[in-house]
PLY file of the C-alpha trace (Angstrom):
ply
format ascii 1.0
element vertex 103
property float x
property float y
property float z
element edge 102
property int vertex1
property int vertex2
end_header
-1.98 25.09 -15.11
-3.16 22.13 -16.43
-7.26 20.97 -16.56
-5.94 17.52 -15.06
-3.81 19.24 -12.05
-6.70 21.20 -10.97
-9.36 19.14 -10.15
-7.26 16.46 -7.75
-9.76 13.85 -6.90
-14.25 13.83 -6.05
-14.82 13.99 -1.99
-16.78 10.93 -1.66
-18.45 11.38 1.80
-21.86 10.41 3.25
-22.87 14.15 2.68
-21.11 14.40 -0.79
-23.25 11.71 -1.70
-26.60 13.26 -0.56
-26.07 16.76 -2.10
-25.05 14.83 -5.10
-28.85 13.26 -5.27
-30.74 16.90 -4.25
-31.85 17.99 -7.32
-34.51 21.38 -7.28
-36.86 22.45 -10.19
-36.97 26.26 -11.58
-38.60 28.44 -9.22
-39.49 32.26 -10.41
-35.83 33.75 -9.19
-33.76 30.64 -9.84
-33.11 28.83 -13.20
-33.41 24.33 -12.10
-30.50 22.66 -10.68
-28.96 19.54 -10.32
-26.77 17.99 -7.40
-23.77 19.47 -5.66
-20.58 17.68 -5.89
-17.68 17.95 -3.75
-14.07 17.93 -5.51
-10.35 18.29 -3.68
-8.54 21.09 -6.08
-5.29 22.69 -6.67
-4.83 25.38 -3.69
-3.87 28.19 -6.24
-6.96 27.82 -8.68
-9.48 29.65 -9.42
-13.18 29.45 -9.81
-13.41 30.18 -13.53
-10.37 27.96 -13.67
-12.28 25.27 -11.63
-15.53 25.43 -13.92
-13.38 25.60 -17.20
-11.92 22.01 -15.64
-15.15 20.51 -14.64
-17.10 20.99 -17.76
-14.10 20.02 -19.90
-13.60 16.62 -17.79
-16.57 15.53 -17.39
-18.56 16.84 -20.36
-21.24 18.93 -17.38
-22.32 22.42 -17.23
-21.73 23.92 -14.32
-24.12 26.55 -12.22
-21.83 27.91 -9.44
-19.04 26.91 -7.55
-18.48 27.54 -3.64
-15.04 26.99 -2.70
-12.97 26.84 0.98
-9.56 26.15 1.96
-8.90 23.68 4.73
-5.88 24.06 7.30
-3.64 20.82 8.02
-4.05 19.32 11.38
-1.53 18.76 14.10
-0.11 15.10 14.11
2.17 13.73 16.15
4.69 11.37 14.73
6.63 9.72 17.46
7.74 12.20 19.59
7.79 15.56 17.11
4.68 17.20 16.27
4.26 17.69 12.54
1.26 19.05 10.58
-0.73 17.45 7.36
-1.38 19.29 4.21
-3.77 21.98 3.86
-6.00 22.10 0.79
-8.69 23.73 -0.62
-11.96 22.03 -1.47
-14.80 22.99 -4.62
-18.32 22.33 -3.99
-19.53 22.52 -7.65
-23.38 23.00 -8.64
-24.99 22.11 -12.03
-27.33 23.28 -14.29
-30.61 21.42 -15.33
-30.67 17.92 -15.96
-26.94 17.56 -15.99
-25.34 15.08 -12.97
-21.86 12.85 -13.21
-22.24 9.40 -12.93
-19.10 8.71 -10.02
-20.91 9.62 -7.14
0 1
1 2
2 3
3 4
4 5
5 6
6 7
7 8
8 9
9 10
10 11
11 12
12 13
13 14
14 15
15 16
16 17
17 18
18 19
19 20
20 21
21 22
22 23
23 24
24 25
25 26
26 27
27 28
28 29
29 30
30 31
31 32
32 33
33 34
34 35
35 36
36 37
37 38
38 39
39 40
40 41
41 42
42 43
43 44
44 45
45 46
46 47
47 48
48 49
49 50
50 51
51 52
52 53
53 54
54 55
55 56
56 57
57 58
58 59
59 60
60 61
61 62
62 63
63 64
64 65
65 66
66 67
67 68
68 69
69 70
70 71
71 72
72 73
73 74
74 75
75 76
76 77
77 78
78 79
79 80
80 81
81 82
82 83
83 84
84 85
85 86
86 87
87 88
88 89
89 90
90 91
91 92
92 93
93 94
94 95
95 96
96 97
97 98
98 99
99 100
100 101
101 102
């Protein structure tokens, strides 16, 4: 699979954009970190496959990754009842004094 078919599109939401600006310093147990960011990705990949994508893309290092899949939702559409996509969704952590510049 393709670096550029993984990572769909960033999740720009009021709470994207506040993890994005949380930044924490190194405390004994835990090397420093930057902001979360919040990315719609391919439903079949994986988290190495998600961090190799990330750092290649946008040139970050990446920390950890917390991932989730989201069901569709019922619609209704006249008068049948249909369903919208389910996807999966990466919350992606960085190291240090790394941060992407889109949120």
């Amino acid at each position: 699979m393709d670096i550029y078919h993984i990572v769909k599109r960033p999740l720009v939401t009021e709470k994207g954009t506040h993890q994005s600006q949380q930044s924490h310093g190194r405390t004994k147990h835990m090397p420093p970190r930057s902001g979360a960011y919040t990315f719609e990705v391919h439903p079949e990949a994986s988290k190495p496959q998600i961090r190799q994508a990330i750092e290649k893309i946008y040139g970050v290092r990446v920390q950890s990754i917390r991932t989730s899949r989201r069901t569709g939702k019922a619609r209704r559409v006249r008068f049948k009842v249909g369903k919208t996509a389910d996807w999966k969704k990466a919350v992606v952590v960085l190291r240090g004094d790394h941060h992407i510049d889109l949120f």
